[in-house]
Structures are given as C-alpha cells and as structure tokens.
C-alpha positions in Angstrom: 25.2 87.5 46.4 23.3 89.5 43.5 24.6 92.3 41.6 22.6 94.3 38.9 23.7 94.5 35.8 23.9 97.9 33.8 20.1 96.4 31.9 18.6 95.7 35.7 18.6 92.4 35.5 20.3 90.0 38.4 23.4 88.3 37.7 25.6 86.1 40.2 28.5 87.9 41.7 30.8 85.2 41.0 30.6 81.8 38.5 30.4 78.5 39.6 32.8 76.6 38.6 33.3 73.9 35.5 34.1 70.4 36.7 32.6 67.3 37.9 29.5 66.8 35.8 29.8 69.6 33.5 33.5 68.5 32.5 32.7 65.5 31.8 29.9 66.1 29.6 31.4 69.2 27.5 34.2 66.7 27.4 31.9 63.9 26.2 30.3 66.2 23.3 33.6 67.0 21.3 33.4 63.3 20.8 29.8 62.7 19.2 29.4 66.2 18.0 28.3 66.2 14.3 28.8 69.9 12.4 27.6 69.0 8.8 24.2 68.7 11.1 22.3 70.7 11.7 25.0 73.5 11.8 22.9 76.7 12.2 22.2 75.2 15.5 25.2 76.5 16.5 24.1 80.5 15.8 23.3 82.4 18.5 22.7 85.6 16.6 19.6 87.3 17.8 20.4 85.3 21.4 20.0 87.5 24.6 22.5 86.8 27.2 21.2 85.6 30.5 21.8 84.6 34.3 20.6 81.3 35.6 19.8 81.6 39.1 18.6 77.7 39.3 17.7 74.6 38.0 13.7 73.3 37.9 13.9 70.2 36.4 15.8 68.9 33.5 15.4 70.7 30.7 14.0 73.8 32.5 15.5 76.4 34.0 15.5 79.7 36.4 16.6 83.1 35.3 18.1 85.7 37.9 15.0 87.8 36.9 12.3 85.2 37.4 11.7 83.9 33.7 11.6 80.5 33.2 13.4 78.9 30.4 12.0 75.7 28.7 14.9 73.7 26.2 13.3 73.0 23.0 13.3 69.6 21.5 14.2 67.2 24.9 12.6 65.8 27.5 14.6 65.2 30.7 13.6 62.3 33.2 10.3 61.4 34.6 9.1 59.2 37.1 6.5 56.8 35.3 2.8 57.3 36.4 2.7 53.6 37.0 5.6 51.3 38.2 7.2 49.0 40.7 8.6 50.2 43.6 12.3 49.6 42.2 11.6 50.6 38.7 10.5 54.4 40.8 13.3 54.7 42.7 15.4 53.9 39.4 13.4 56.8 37.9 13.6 59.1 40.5 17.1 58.7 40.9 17.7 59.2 36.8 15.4 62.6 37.5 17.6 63.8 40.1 20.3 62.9 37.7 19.0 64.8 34.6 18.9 68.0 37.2 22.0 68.1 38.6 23.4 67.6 35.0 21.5 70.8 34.1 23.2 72.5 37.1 26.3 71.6 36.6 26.6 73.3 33.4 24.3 76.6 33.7 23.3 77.2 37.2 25.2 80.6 38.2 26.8 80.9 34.7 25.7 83.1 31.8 24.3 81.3 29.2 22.9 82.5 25.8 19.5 81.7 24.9 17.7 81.6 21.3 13.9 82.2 21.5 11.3 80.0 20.0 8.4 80.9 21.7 5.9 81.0 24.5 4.5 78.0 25.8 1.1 77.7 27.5 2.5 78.0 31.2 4.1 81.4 30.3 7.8 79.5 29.8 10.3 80.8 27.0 11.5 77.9 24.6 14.5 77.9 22.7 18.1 76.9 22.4 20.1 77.4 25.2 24.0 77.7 24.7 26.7 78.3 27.2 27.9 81.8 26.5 32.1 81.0 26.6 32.6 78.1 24.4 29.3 78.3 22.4 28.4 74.5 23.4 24.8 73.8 22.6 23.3 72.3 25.9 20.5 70.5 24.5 22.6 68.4 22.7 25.4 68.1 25.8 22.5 66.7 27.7 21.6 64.6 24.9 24.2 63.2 24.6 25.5 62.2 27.7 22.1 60.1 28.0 20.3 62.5 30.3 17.3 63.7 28.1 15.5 62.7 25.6 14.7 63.9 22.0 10.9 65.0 21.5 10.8 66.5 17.9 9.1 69.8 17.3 6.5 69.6 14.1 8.0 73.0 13.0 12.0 71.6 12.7 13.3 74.4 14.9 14.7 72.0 17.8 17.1 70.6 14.9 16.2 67.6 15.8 18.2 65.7 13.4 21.0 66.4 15.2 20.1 66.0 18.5 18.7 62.2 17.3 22.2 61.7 15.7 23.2 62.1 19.5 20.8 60.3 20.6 22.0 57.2 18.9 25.3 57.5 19.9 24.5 58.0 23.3 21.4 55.0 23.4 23.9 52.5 21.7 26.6 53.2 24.6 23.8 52.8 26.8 24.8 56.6 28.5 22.6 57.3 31.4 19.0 56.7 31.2 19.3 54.4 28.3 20.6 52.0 30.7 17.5 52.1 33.2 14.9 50.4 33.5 12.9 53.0 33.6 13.2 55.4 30.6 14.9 52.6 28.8 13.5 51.5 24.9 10.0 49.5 25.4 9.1 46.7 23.9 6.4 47.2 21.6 3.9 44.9 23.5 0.6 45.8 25.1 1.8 44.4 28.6 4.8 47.1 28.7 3.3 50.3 27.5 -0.5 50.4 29.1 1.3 51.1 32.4 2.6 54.0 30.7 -0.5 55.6 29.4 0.3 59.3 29.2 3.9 59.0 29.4 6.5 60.0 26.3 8.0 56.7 25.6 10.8 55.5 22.9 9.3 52.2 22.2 10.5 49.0 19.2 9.2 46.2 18.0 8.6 44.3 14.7 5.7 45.6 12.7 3.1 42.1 12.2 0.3 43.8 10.0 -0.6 47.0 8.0 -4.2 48.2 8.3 -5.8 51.2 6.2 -9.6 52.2 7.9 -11.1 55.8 8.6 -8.3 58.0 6.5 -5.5 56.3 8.7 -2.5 53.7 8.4 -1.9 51.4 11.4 0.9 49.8 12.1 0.1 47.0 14.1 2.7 45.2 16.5 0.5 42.3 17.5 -2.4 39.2 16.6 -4.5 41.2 18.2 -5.1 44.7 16.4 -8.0 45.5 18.2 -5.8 44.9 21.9 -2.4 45.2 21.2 -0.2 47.8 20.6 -0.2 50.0 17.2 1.6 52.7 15.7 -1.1 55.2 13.9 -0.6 58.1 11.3 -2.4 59.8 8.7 -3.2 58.5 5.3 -2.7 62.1 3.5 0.8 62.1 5.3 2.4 58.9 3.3 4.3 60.7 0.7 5.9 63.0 3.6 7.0 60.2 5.3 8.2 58.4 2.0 10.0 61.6 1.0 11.9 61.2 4.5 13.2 58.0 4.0 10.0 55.7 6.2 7.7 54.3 3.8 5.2 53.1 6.0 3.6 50.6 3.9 6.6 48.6 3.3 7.2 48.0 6.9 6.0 44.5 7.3 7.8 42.1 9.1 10.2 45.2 9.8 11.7 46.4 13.6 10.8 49.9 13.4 11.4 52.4 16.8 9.0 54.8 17.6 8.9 57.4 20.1 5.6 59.8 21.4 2.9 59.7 24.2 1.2 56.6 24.7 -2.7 56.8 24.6 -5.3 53.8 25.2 -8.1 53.5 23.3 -9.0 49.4 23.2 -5.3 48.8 22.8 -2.4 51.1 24.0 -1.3 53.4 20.4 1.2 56.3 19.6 0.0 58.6 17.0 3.3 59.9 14.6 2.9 63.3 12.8 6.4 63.2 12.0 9.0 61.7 10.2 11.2 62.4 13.0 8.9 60.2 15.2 9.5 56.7 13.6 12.5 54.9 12.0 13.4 51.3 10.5 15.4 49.5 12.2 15.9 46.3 10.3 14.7 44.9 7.1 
C-alpha cells in the first residue's frame, strides 16, 4: 500500500522493519567507524528525503517515484565475465548477497540522499544515508564486506574513509573478501586475463620499473611485454608522491591495486589516482 505524500511523491504506508541483515550491519559499523575521516561525510544538509520502493542491484536503488539512485564510490558484487562453474555460483550467490544487504537497510524506509550527479543512464549519484540514525550506507555496506570501494577522480565519494573500511572489513575477510570470486588477485597474467573488463582489487610484488611514451609501468613479471603491469602517467608522479606512493621507489615492493582490467599484449590497469594503488610491504 502507497500513500502520497503532501509533495506528490509515493511513500510506503508502513516501514519495514530493522533486524536480520540490517541489525547486524548497523551494528557492525559502530565498530569500524572512523569520525576524524572523512567527517563531512556525515552532512546531509542540502539532502532530499526519499522513499525506496526497491532494491536493483547492490549499490542501486528504486525510488517510490521511479528515479533510480546510484551509491557513489562502491561497487557491489558481480558475476565475472569468465569463470568456472563454482567460482559463478560463488559469485552469484555474493550478488544476491550484496542485494539483499541493500534491502535490508532501505527498501520501504526513508532514506536521505546527497546528490552528486547524473550518470549517463539517467541514474542520480550520491550519498545515501538512513534518515533516523544518520548512518551512512555506503560505508555500512562497506564495511560489512558487501561492496567494494571504486574511488571517484573528483574526492566526493570520501573515499578515504570508505578504504579505511575496507581494510578492516578485507583483513576480517567480511563477506566477499572471503570468496573466490571477488576475492584480492594475484597480480599474474594467468589470474586477471579471465577478467578482462572486470573492476578487480589485485597485489603482487612490483619486479621492474619501465619509463616509455610519457608513461611509468609497473611491471609485476619477466615478461613485460605479457605479463601483468600497473600503468600511470609520467606528469602525474609528484601527485602520487605528494600522497604518500612514490611510484618509482616501488621495486621489489607488494603494492595492491584496484581498477578495470584491460588487455593489450599483457593484461594492465591504468591508475589516475592515488586512491587506486598502495604499498603494502617494503
């Protein structure tokens, strides 16, 4: 049942209520939440407060008036293009997961929401908050292991925080961090060509530095030309420095890296951001 709300838009007659999932991981944020990060995050000013009548994927959802709501700065769960039969079932189940996660804590409930912008496919992007406690749900989702971090180049996902969550959530191996399908790849050629196309999280130990064509490779294996490589922009060295990643000091280092996968001779990730890459060891 639908009632209209004095601005015209549809809002559920009742609220579903919290438990189960959602409990759990509201429940599971007081204890990795970080507030010297990131902590205008946490504003809603300027939000609009908004019905959602369902759940699409992940890290989109439904309004009661049709809109469709993208959250800014994660990924939820996707099946891999490429992959054994267990390692898709594995995935499918951690998509079905990441959904009902979603569900649990906004479908039929008010929510707040904090625009960014307008995607290509017509979806709103932003923040999405729950409208009672103020709980940021990007970062609920985060970190309970059921998305993903994929930094925005413009720092308006606060994406520092949501990696701090992340971690916490990867190094307790929290939901999909402990499959095999969305788990952190190895940084060799066999593991990531089947996942051409796909956002990956990937690590490995950095062999060889190369400079050619006004880029920097990072290359993960004997075979440049074959194996895997991490590539970025000469002009963009100092950024990354200034961030704490000096990229040519990373030899014989385990870095982690996470963006789309692409295959030209070998498989390769191309980092514009700091955000994208970090050292891991010495």
């Amino acid at each position: 049942m639908i009632e209209i709300g004095r601005r015209g838009r549809g809002r559920p007659a009742h609220r579903r209520r919290r438990g189960g999932v959602a409990g759990g991981l509201l429940g599971l944020l007081v204890l990795v939440h970080h507030p010297a990060i990131g902590a205008a995050c946490d504003a809603t000013e300027g939000g609009e407060n908004v019905w959602v009548e369902r759940v699409a994927r992940g890290d989109e959802v439904v309004l009661t008036d049709g809109r469709r709501l993208r959250l800014a700065g994660v990924e939820a769960p996707r099946p891999p293009l490429v992959a054994g039969v267990g390692v898709a079932i594995d995935a499918a189940a951690e998509e079905a997961a990441g959904r009902a996660a979603l569900a649990e804590l906004v479908e039929g409930r008010e929510t707040t929401f904090v625009e960014i912008e307008t995607d290509r496919h017509g979806r709103r992007v932003g923040h999405l908050y729950d409208t009672e406690s103020g709980q940021w749900i990007q970062e609920v989702l985060v970190a309970a292991g059921r998305a993903r971090v994929v930094p925005r180049r413009d720092g308006r996902d606060c994406g520092g925080r949501l990696l701090a969550a992340e971690a916490t959530a990867r190094g307790a191996r929290r939901g999909l961090w402990a499959t095999t399908s969305h788990r952190v790849v190895p940084a060799r050629a066999a593991d990531l060509v089947p996942l051409v196309g796909r956002y990956v999280v990937t690590e490995g130990r950095v062999l060889s530095i190369g400079r050619s064509g006004g880029h920097i490779w990072l290359n993960f294996g004997q075979d440049f030309r074959r194996d895997f490589a991490v590539v970025m922009k000469d002009k963009d060295v100092d950024r990354f420095r200034a961030n704490g990643f000096d990229a040519l000091a990373t030899k014989g280092a385990r870095v982690r890296v996470r963006g789309v996968v692409v295959h030209r001779d070998g498989p390769r990730i191309a980092i514009e951001g700091p955000e994208d890459i970090e050292r891991v060891t010495k």
